[in-house]
N, C-alpha and C positions, 0 to 999 in steps of 0.2 A: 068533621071527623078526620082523624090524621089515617094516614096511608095506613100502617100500622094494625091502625082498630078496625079499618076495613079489611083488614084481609085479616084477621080475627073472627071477626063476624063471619065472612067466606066460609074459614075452612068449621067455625062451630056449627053452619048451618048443615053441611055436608054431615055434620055426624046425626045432627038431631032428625036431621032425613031418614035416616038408619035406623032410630031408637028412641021412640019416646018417654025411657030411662033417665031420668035426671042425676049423674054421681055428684055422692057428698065428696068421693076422695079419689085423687089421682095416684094414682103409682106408675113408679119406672122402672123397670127391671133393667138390669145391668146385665156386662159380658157372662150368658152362661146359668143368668137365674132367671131364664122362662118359664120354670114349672112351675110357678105360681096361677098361671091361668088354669092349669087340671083341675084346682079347687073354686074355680069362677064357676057360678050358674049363669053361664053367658047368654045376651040376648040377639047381639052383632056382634062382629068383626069388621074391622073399614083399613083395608089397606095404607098406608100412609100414601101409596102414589093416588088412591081415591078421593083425598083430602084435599084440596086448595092448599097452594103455599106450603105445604107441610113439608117440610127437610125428610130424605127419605137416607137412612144409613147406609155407607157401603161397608162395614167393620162384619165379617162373618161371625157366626150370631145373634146377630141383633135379626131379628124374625119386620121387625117393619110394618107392626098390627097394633090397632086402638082395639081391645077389648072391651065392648059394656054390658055390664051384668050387674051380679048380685053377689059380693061376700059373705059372708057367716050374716048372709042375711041385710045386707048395708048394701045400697049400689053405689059403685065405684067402678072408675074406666083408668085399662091397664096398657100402659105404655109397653108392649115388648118389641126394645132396644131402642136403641136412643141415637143421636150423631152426636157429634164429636167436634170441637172446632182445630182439631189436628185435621180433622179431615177435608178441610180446607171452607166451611162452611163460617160463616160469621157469626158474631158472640151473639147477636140477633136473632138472626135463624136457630139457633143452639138453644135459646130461651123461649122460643115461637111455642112450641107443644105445651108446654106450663102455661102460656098465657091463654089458650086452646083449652085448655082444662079448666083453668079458672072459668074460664068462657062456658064452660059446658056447665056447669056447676062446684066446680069443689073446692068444698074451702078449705081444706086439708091436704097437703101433696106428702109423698111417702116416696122416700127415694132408696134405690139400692144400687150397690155397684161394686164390682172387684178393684180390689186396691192392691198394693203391696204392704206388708206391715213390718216396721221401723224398731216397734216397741218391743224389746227381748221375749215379754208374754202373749205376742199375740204372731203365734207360731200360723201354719197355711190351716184354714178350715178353720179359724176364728171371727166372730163375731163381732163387729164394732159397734155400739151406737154413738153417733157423731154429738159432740155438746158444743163442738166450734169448728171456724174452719181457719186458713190462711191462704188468700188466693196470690196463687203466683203466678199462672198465668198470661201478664202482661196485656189485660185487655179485659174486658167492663161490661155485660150485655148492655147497660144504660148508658151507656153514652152517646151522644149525640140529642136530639130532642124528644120532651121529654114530654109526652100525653098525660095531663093531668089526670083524666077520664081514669085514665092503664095505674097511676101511683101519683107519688108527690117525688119534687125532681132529686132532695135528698133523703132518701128510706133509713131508718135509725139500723143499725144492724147491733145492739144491744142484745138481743137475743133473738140471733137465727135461726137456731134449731129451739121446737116449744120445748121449756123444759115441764110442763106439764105432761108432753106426750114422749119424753125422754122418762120423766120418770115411772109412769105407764107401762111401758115397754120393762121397764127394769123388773118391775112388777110380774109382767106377766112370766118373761125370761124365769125369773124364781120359782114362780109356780109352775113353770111348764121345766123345769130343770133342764134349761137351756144358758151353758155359759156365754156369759156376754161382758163385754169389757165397753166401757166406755174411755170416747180418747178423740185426740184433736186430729181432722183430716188438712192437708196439705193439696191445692191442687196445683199440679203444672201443667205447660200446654203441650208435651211428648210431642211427636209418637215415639221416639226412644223413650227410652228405661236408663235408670240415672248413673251417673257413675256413685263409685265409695265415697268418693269426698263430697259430691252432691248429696248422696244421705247423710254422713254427717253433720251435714250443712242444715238440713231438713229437720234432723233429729235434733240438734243444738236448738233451733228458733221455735221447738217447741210440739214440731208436731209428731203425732203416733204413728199414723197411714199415711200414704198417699197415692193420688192417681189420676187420670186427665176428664175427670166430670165433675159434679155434683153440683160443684160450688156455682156453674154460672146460670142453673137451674134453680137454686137457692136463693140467689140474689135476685131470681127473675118473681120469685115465688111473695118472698119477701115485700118485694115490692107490690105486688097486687094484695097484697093483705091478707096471706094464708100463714096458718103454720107447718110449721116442716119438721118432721120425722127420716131421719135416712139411716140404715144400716147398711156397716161395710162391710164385705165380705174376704176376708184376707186370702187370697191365692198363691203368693209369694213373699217369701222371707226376704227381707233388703237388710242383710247386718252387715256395715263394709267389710266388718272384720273374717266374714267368714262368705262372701259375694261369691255367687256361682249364678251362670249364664241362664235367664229365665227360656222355660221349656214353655210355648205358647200352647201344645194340647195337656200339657200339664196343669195351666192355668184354668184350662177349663172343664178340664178333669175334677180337679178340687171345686171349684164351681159348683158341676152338678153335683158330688158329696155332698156338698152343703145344705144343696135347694131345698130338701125336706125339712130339713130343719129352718132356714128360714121362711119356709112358707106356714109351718108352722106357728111361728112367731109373728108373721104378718096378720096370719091369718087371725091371731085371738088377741091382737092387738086391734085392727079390725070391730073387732067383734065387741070390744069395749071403750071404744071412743069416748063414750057417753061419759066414763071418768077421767075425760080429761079434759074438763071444761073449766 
């Protein structure tokens, strides 16, 4: 057993200690959309520093809790706040809680996160669902060796995001008259915020959003053989042309606006997996 799978197995056994709840889905909640556990029927809480190995965040608002419970009736266990490999943690440990989850049971990860958005329509307090990414980054969760056990050493990333559960969501979005845009996310590795030419640069190669997550959680995801669902949450406008100096409690300001509506959305996405098999 590679080092890896063992401290895998560590920190899943610390949870199952907890909760003999088995989640079908993981979720992450991003900078600011915690209030998605107010509609968990929770059974634990597990500290992230309670967990073996676990990366614990130092980014303000990331809360640093494994929720496990029960959704619109589905158990799934909820990541509130995540680390960050700006924060000096490695693309490894950055992927560790995804493979923690798959570990726990789920084979469906649901990602969410504040981004900036690129796209002229996708003003602060909009909705993205992710249908591709572009990792910019400069660096791999996978690399170095590679546990067969954990994946296969090259993962097809033909389609990252399922489009079964993209389209799903599009679904529920219409019936719940919730607007939602779909559009390509962009990751880099910040902790600054870009310049004008750098969004141009971003917007030119294709992409809508961008922001210092998802992607290395995606690829961690991908790899264990889940599908992935992520919604962006846009906090800040990036048009070079019209650039002004991002307000950080503004960020999450618009954040909590949002939450109800994506928990929302989470929540009766959730609730209807079953079609998107």
């Amino acid at each position: 057993m590679s080092g890896l799978r063992q401290r895998i197995d560590e920190a899943a056994a610390a949870v199952r200690a907890r909760t003999p709840l088995v989640p079908e889905v993981g979720i992450i909640l991003g900078t600011g959309l915690g209030d998605l556990t107010s509609a968990l029927a929770t059974e634990a809480v597990v500290r992230y520093a309670e967990i073996p190995h676990f990366p614990r965040s130092k980014v303000e608002s990331h809360a640093g809790e494994l929720h496990v419970g029960r959704l619109a009736g589905r158990p799934v266990a909820i990541m509130k706040g995540r680390v960050h490999f700006y924060e000096g943690y490695s693309m490894e440990q950055v992927g560790f809680p995804v493979r923690v989850l798959k570990a726990l049971g789920c084979r469906t990860l649901l990602v969410t996160n504040a981004c900036g958005g690129m796209a002229p329509d996708l003003a602060p307090g909009s909705i993205m669902v992710t249908t591709d990414h572009i990792n910019l980054m400069g660096a791999n969760p996978l690399i170095g060796p590679n546990d067969e056990a954990l994946g296969v050493r090259f993962p097809d990333m033909s389609e990252p995001y399922s489009r079964a559960l993209v389209s799903l969501a599009e679904r529920v979005a219409l019936e719940e008259r919730i607007p939602l845009r779909r559009g390509v996310f962009v990751a880099v590795a910040g902790p600054n915020l870009e310049t004008a030419a750098e969004y141009r640069f971003l917007r030119a190669i294709g992409a809508d959003a961008v922001g210092m997550s998802l992607v290395p959680e995606n690829i961690v995801a991908i790899h264990g053989g889940q599908r992935v669902l992520a919604f962006n949450v846009v906090t800040d406008a990036c048009l070079p042309d019209a650039l002004h100096a991002v307000d950080i409690a503004e960020v999450l300001a618009v954040a909590g606006r949002t939450a109800p509506t994506l928990t929302r959305l989470v929540t009766e996405v959730v609730r209807r997996l079953d079609e998107a098999q």
